[in-house]
KEPANU-11624 format. One record per residue: residue number from 1; x negated, z negated, y of N, C-alpha, C in turn. Coordinates in steps of 0.2 Angstrom, whole numbers, plus 2048, in hexadecimal, padded with zeros to 3 digits. Atoms other than C-alpha are relative to their C-alpha. Layout:
<r NUM,<X,Z,Y>,<X,Z,Y>,<X,Z,Y>>,
...
***
This chain:
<r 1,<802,7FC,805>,<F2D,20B,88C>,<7F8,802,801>>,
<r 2,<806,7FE,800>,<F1A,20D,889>,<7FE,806,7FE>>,
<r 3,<802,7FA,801>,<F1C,21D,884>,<7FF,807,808>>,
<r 4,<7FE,7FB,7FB>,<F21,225,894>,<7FF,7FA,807>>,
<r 5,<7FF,805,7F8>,<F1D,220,8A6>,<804,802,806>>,
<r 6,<7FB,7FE,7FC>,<F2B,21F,8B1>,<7FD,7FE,808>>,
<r 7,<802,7FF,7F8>,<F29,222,8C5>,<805,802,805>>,
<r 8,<7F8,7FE,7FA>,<F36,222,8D4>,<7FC,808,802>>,
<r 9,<800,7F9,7FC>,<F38,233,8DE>,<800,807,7F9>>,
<r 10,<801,7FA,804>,<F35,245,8D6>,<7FA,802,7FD>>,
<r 11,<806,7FE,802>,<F23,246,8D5>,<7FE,805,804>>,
<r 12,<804,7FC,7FA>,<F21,252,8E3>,<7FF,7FD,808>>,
<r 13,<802,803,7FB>,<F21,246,8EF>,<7F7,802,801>>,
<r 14,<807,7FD,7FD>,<F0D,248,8F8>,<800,7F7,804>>,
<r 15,<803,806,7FD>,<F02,239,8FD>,<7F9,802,803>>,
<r 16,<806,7FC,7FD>,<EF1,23B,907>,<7FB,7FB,7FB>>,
<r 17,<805,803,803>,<EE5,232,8FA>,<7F8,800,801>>,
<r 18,<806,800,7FC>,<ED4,22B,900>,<7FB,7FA,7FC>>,
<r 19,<804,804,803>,<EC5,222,8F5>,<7FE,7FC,805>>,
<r 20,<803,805,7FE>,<EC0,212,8FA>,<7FB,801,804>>,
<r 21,<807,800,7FD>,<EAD,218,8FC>,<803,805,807>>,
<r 22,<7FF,7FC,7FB>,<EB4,226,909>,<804,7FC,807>>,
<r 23,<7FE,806,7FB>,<EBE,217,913>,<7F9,7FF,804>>,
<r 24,<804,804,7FF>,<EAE,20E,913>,<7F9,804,804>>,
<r 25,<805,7FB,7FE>,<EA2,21D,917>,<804,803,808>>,
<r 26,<7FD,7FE,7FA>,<EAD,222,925>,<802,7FB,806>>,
<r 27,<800,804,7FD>,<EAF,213,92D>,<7F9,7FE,802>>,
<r 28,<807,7FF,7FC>,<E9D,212,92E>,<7FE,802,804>>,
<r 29,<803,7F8,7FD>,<E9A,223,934>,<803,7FE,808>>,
<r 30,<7FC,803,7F8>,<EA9,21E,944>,<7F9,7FC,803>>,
<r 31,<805,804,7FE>,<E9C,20F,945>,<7FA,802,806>>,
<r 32,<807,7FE,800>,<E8C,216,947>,<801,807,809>>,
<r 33,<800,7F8,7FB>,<E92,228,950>,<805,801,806>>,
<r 34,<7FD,7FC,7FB>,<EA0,226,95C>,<7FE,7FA,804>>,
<r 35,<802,803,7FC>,<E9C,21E,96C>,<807,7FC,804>>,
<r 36,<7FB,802,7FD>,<EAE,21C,973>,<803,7FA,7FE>>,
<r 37,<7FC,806,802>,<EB5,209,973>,<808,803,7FF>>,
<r 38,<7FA,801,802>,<EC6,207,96C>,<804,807,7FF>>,
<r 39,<7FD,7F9,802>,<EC8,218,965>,<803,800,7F9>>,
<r 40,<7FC,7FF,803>,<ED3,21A,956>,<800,808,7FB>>,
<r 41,<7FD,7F9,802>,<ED4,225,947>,<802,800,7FA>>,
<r 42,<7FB,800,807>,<EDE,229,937>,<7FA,801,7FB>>,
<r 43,<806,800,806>,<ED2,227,928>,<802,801,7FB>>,
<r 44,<7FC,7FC,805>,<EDA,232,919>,<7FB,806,7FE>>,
<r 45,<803,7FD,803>,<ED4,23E,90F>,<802,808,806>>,
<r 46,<7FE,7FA,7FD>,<EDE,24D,918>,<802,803,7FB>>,
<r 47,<7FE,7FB,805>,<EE3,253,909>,<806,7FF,7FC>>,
<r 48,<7FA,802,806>,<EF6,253,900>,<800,802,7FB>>,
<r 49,<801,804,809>,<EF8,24D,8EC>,<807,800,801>>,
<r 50,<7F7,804,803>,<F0B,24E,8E6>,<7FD,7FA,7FA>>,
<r 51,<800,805,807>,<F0C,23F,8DA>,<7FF,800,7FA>>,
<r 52,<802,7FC,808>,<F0D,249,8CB>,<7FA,804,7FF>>,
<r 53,<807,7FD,803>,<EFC,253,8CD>,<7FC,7FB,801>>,
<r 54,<804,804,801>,<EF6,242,8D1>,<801,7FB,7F8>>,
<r 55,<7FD,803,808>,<EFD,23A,8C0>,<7FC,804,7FD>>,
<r 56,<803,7FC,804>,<EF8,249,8B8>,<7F8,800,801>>,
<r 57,<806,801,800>,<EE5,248,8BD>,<7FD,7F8,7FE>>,
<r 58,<803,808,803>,<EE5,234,8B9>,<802,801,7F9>>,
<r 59,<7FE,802,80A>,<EEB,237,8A5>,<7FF,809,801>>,
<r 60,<801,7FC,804>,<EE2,249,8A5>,<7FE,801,7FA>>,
<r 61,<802,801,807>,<EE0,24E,894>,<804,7FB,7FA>>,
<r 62,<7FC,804,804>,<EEC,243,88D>,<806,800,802>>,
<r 63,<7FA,7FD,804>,<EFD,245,886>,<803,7FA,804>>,
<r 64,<7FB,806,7FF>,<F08,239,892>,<808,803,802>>,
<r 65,<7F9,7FD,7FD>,<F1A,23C,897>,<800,7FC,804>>,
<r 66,<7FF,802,7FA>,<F1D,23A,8A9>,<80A,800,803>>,
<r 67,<7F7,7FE,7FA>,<F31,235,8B0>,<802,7FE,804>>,
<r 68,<801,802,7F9>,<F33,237,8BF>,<808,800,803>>,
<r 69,<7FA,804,7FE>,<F44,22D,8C3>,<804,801,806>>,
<r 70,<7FC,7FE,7FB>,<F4A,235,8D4>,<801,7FA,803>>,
<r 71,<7FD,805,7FD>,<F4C,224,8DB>,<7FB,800,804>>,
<r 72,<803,7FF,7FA>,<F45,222,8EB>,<800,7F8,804>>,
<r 73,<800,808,7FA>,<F41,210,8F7>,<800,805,807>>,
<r 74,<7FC,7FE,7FA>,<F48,212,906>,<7FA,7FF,806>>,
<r 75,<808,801,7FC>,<F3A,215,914>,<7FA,804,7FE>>,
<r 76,<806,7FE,802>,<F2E,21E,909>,<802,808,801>>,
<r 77,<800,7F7,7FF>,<F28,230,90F>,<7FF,804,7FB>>,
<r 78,<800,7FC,802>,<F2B,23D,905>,<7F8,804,7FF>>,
<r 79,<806,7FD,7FF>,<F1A,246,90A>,<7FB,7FD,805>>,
<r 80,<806,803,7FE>,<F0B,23C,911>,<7FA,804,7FF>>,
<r 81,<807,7FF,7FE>,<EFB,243,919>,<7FF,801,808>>,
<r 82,<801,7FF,7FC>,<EF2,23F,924>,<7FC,804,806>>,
<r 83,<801,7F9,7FB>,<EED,249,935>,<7F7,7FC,7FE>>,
<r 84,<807,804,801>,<ED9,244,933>,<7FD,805,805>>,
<r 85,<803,7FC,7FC>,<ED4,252,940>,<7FB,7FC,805>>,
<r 86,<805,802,7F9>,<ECB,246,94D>,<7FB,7FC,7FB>>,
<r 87,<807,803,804>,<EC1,23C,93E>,<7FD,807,7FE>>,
<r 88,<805,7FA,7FE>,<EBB,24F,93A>,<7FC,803,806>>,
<r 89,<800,7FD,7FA>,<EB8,253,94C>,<7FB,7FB,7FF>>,
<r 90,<807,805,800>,<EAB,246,94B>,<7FA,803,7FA>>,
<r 91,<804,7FE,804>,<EA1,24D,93E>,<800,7FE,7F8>>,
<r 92,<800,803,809>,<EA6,243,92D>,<804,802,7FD>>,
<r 93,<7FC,7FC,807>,<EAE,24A,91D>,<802,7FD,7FC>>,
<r 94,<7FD,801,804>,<EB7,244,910>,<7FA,800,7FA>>,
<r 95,<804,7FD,806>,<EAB,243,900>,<803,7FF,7FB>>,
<r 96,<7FC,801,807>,<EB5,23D,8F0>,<806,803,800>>,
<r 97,<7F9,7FD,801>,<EC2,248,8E9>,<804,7FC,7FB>>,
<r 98,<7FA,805,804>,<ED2,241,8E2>,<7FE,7FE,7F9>>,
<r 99,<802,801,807>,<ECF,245,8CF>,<7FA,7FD,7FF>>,
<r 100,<805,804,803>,<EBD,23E,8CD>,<800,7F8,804>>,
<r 101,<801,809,7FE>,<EC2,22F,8D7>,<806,7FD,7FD>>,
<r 102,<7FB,803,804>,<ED2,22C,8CE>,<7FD,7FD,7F8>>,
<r 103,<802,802,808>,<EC8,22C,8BD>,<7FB,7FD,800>>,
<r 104,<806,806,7FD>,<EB9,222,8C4>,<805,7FA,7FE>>,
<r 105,<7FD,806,800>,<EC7,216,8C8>,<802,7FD,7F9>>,
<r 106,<7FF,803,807>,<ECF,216,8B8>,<7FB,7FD,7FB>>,
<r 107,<807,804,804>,<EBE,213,8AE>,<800,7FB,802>>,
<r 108,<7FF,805,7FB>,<EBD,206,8BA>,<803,7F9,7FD>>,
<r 109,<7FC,803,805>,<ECC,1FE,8B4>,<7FE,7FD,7FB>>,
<r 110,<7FF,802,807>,<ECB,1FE,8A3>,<7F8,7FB,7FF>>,
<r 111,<805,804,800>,<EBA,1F6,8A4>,<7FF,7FA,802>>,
***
């Protein structure tokens, strides 16, 4: 149905969502500024998105219906975010927020 887009789970599910440029800026930054071999770190935004305010900020402004199906794949977490405390503990930040990098993205797309 193209009227309506349907989705497994409830929509309150939570994911830790993290632009590309912020991967790539932070994998730098590890580069350049930590000195310790073979140290390891979560690269994530630090910030949890239920799936429904993330839908809703990708079709802001626009009349969609969201149906969110209850069904679930077996394995998949409920609530995802990740710990990013020691990528901060170094000095670098997260710069792109969800919504203007979800609607970058979409532009993107459709181009």
């Amino acid at each position: 149905n193209p009227e309506v887009i349907e989705l497994f789970g409830t929509g309150e599910e939570t994911r830790d969502f993290i632009h590309a440029k912020d991967v790539a800026r932070a994998a730098l930054y590890i580069i350049k500024n930590n000195s310790e071999k073979h140290n390891v770190f979560n690269i994530a935004s630090g910030y949890e998105l239920s799936i429904k305010n993330a839908v809703l900020a990708l079709f802001k402004g626009k009349e969609v219906k969201v149906d969110f199906k209850n069904k679930y794949k077996v394995g998949d977490p409920n609530y995802w975010r990740a710990d990013i405390s020691k990528l901060l503990n170094t000095g670098f930040t997260p710069k792109y927020n969800f919504e203007d990098s979800i609607i970058e993205y979409f532009n993107w797309v459709r181009e």
